[in-house]
Structures are given as C-alpha cells and as structure tokens.
VOBADO-192491 format. One record per residue: x, y, z of N, C-alpha, C, O, CB in turn; residue number from 1; residue in three letters. Coordinates in nm, 2 decimals. Glycine has a CB too. Example, Ala and Ser with C-alpha at 12.3 -4.5 7.8 and 13.67 -1.06 7.14 Angstrom:
VOBADO-192491
<<1.32, -0.57, 0.78>, <1.23, -0.45, 0.78>, <1.32, -0.33, 0.78>, <1.42, -0.33, 0.85>, <1.13, -0.45, 0.90>, 1, "Ala">
<<1.28, -0.22, 0.71>, <1.37, -0.11, 0.71>, <1.29, 0.00, 0.79>, <1.34, 0.11, 0.80>, <1.41, -0.06, 0.57>, 2, "Ser">
end
This chain:
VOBADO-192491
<<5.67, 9.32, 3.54>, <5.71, 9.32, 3.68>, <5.85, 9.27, 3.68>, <5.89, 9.18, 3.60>, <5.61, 9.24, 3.77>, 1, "Unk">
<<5.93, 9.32, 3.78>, <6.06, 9.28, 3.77>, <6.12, 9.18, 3.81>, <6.09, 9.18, 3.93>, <6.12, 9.36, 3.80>, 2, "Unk">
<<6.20, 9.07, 3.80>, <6.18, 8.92, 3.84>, <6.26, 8.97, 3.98>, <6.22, 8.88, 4.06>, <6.27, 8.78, 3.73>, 3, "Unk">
<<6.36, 9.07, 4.07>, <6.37, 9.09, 4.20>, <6.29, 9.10, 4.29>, <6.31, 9.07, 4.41>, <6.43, 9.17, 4.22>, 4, "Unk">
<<6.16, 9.16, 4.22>, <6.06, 9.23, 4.30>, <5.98, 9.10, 4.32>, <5.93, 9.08, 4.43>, <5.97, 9.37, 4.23>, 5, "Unk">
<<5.97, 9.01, 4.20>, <5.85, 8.86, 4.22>, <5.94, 8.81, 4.32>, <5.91, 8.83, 4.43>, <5.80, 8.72, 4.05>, 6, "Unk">
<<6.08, 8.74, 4.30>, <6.12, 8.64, 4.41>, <6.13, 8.74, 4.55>, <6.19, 8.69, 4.65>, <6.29, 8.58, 4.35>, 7, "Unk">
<<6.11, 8.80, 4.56>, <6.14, 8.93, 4.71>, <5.97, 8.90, 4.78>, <5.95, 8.85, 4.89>, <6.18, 9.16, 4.63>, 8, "Unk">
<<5.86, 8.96, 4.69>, <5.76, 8.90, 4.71>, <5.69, 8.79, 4.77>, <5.59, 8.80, 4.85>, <5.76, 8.90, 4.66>, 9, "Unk">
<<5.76, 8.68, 4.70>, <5.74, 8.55, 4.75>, <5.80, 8.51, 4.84>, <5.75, 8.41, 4.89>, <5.75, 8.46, 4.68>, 10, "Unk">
<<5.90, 8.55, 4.89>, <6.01, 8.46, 4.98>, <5.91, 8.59, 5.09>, <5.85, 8.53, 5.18>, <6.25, 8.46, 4.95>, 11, "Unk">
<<5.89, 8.67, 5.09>, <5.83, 8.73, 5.23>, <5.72, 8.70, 5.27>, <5.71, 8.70, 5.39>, <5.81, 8.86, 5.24>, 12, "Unk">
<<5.58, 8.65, 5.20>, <5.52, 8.56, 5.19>, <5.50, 8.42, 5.27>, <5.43, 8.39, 5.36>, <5.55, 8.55, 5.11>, 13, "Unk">
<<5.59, 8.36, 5.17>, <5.65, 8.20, 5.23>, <5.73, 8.22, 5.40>, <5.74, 8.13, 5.49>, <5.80, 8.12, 5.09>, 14, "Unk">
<<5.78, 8.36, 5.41>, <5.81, 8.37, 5.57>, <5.71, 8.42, 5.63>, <5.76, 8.42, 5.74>, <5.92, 8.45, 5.60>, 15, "Unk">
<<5.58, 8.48, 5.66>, <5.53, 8.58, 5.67>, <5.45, 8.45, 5.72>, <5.45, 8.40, 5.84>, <5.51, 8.70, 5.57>, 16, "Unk">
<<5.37, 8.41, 5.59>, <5.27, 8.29, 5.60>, <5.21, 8.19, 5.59>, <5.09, 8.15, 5.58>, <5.23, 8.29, 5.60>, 17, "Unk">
<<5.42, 8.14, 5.59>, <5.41, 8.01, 5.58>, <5.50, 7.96, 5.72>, <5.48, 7.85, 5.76>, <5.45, 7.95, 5.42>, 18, "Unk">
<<5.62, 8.05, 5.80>, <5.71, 8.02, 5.85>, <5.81, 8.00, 5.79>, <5.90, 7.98, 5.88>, <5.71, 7.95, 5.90>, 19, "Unk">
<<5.84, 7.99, 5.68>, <5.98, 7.91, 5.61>, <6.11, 8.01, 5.69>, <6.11, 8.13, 5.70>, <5.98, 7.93, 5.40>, 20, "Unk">
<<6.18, 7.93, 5.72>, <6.30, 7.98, 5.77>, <6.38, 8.06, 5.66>, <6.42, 7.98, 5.57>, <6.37, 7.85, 5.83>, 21, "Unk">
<<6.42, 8.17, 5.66>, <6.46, 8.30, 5.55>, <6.60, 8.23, 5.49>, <6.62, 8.27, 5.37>, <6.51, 8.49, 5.64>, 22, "Unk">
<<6.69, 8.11, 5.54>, <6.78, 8.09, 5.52>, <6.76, 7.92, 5.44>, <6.85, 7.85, 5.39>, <6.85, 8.13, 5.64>, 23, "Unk">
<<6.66, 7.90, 5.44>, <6.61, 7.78, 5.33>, <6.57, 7.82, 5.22>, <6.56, 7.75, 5.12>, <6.50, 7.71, 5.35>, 24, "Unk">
<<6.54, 7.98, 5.23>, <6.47, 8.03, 5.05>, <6.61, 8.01, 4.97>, <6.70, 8.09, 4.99>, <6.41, 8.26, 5.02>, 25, "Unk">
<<6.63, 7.92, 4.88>, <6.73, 7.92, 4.80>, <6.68, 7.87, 4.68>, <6.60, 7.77, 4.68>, <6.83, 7.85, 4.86>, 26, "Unk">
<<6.70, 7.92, 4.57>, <6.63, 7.87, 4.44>, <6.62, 7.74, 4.42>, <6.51, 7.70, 4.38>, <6.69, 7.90, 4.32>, 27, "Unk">
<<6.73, 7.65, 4.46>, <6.70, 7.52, 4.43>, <6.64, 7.41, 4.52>, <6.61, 7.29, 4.49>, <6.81, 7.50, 4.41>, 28, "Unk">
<<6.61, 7.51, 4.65>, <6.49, 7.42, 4.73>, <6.40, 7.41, 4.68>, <6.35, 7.49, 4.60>, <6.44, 7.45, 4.83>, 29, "Unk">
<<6.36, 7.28, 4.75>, <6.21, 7.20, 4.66>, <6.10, 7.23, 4.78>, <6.08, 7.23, 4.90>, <6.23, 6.97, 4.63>, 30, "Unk">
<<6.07, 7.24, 4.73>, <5.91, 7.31, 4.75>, <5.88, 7.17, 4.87>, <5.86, 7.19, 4.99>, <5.78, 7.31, 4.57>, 31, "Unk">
<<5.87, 7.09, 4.82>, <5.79, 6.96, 4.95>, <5.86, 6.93, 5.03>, <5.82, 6.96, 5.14>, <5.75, 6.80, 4.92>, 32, "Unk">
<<5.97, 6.88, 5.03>, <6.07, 6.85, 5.12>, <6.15, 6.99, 5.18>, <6.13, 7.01, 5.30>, <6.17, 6.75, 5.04>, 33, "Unk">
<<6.19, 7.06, 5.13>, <6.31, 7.15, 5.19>, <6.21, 7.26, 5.29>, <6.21, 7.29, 5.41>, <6.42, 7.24, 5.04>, 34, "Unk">
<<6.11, 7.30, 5.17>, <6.06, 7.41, 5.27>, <5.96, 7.30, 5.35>, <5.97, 7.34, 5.46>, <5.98, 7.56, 5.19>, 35, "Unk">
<<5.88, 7.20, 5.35>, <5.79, 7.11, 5.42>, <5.66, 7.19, 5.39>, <5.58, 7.22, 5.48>, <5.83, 7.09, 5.57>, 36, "Unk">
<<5.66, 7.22, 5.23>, <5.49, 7.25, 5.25>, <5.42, 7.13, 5.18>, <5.45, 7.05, 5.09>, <5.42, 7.41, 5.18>, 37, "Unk">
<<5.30, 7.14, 5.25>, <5.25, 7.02, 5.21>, <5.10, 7.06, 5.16>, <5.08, 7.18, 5.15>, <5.24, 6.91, 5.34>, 38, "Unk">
<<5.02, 6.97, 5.12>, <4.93, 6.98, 4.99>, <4.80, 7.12, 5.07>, <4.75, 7.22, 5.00>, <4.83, 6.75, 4.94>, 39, "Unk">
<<4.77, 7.10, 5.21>, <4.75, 7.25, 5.27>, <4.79, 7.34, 5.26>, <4.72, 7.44, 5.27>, <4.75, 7.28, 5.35>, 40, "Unk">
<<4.91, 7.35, 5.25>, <5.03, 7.50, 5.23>, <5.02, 7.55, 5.10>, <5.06, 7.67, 5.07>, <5.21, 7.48, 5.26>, 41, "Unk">
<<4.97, 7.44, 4.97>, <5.00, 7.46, 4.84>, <4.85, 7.52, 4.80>, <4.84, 7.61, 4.71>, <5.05, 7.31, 4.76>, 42, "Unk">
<<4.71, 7.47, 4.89>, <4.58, 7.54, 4.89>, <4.60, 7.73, 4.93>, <4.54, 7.82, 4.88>, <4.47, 7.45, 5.01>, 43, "Unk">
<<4.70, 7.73, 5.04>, <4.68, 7.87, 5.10>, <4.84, 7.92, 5.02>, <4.88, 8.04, 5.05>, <4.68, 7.87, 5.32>, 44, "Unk">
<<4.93, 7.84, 4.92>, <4.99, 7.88, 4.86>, <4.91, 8.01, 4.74>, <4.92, 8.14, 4.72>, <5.05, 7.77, 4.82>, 45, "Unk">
<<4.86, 7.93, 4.69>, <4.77, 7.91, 4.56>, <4.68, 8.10, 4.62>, <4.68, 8.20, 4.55>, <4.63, 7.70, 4.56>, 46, "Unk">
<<4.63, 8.09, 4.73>, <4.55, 8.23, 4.75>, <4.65, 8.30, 4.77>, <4.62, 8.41, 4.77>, <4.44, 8.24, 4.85>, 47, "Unk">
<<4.81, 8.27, 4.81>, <4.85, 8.37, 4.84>, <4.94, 8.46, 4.73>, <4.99, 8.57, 4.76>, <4.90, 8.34, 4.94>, 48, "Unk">
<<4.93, 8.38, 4.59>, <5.01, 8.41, 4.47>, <4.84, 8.52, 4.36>, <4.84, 8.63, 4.29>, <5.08, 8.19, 4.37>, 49, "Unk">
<<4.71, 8.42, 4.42>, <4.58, 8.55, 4.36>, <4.60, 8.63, 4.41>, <4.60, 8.74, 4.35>, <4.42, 8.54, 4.39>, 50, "Unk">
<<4.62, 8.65, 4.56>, <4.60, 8.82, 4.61>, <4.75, 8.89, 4.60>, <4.77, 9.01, 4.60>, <4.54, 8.84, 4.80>, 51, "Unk">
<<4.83, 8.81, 4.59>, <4.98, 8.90, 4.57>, <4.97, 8.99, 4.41>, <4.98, 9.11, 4.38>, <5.15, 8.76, 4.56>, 52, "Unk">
<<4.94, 8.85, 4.34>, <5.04, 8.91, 4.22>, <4.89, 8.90, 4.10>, <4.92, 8.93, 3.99>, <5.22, 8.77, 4.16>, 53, "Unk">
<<4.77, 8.87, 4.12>, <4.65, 8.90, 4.06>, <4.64, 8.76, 3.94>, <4.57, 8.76, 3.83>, <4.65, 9.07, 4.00>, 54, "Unk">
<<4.72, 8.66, 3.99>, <4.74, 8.54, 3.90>, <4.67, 8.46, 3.91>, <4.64, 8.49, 4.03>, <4.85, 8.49, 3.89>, 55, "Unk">
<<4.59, 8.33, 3.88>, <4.49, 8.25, 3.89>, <4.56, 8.12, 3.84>, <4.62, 8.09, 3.73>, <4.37, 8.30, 3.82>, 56, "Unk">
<<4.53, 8.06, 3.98>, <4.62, 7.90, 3.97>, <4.52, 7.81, 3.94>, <4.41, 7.84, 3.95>, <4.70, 7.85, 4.13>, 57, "Unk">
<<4.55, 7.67, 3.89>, <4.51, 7.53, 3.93>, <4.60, 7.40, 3.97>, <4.72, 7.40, 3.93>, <4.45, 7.48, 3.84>, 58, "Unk">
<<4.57, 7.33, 4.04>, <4.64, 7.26, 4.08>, <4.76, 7.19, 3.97>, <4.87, 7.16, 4.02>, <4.56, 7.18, 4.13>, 59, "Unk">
<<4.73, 7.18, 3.86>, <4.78, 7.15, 3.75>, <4.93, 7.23, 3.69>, <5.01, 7.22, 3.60>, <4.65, 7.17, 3.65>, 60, "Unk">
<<4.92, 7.32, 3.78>, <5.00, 7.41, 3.74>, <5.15, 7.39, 3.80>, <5.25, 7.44, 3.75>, <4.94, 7.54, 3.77>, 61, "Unk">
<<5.13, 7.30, 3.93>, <5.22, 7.29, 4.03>, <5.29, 7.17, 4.02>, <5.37, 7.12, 4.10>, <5.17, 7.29, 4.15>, 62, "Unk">
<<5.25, 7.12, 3.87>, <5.30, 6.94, 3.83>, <5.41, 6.94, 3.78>, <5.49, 6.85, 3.77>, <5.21, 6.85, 3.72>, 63, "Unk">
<<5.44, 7.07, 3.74>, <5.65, 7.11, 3.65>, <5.66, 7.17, 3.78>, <5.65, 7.05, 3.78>, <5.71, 7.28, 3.45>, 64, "Unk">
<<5.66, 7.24, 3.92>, <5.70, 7.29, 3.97>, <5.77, 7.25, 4.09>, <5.69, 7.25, 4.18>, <5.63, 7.35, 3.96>, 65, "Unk">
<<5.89, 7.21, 4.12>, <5.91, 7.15, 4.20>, <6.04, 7.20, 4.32>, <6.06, 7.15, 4.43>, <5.91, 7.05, 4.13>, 66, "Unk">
<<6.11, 7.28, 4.24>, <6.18, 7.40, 4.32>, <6.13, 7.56, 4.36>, <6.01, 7.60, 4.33>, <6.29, 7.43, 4.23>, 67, "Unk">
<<6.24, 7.63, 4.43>, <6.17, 7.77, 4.47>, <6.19, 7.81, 4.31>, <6.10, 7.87, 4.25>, <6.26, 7.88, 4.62>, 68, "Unk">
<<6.30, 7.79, 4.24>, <6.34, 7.87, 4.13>, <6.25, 7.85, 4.03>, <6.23, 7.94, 3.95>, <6.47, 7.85, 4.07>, 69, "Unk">
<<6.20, 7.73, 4.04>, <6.09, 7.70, 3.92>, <5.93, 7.77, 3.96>, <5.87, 7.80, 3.85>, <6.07, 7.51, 3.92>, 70, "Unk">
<<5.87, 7.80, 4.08>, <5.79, 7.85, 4.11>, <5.84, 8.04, 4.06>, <5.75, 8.10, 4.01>, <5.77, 7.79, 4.26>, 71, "Unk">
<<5.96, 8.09, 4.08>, <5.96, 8.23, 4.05>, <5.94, 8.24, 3.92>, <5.86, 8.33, 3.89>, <6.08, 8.29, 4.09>, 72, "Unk">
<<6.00, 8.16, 3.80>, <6.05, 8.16, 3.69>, <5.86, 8.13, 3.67>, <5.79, 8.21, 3.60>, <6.20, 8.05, 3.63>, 73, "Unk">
<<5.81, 8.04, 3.71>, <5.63, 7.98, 3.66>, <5.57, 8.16, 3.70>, <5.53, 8.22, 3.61>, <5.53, 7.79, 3.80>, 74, "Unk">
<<5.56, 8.20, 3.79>, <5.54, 8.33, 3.83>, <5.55, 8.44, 3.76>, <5.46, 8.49, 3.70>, <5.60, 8.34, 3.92>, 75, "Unk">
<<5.70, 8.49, 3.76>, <5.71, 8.56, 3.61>, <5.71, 8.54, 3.47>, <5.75, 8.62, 3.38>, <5.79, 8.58, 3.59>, 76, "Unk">
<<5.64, 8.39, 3.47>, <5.61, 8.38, 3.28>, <5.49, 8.38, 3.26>, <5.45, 8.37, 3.14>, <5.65, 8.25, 3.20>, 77, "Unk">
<<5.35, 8.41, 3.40>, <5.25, 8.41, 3.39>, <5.22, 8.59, 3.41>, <5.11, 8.63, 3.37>, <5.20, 8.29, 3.47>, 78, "Unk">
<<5.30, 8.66, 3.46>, <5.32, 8.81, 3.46>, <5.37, 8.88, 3.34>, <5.33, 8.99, 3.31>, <5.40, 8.84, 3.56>, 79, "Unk">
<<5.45, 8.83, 3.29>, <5.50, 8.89, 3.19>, <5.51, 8.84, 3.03>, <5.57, 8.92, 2.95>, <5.61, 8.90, 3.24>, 80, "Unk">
end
C-alpha cells in the first residue's frame, strides 16, 4: 500500500471521526496534546485503523507512538 494513500486515509478519518481540525494534521503533531485525543479516541482510534486498513492493534502498540508521523510510518510497517 502506498505510504500517500495510508497518511490520506488517516488524516480523513481523524477528520471525519474524530474532528481534528485538517490544518493540525501535520506529521509532527502529537497525538495527545496537539490533536487532543484522549485514551477514548485511542479505543475508537484502534477500531478505526481494524476496519480501515485490516490491521489489529493493542494498546502496547501506541507506547513508541507519539506523533501523527510516527503513527503513519507504525501503520505502513505493519502493511508492508
């Protein structure tokens, strides 16, 4: 899968059904603070990365992850 199509994916997503304002998706936003999701957003994160991209999370997974860029790059290394 092509890493335009995963970050394009996700950021419509995180706007779609999370609210994130389109002009905060920037790679180096952090996930808790910048976008404000909090440990609920990371439960309905988590289902929204199984039905997108057919990947299977645990919480454990989100403990290196702490930017948008680190979540695309964790995304495409579990796809490809």
């Amino acid at each position: 899968m092509e890493k335009d199509f995963i970050i394009n994916k996700i950021n419509d997503f995180l706007i779609d059904e999370f609210e994130v304002d389109a002009e905060e998706l920037k790679p180096e936003a952090n996930l808790k603070e910048t976008l404000e999701l909090d440990s609920l957003d990371f439960v309905d994160l988590v289902v929204s990365v199984e039905s997108n991209f057919n990947v299977k999370l645990v919480a454990e997974d989100f403990v290196s992850i702490i930017t948008l860029q680190d979540f695309y790059n964790f995304i495409d290394s579990r796809l490809n």
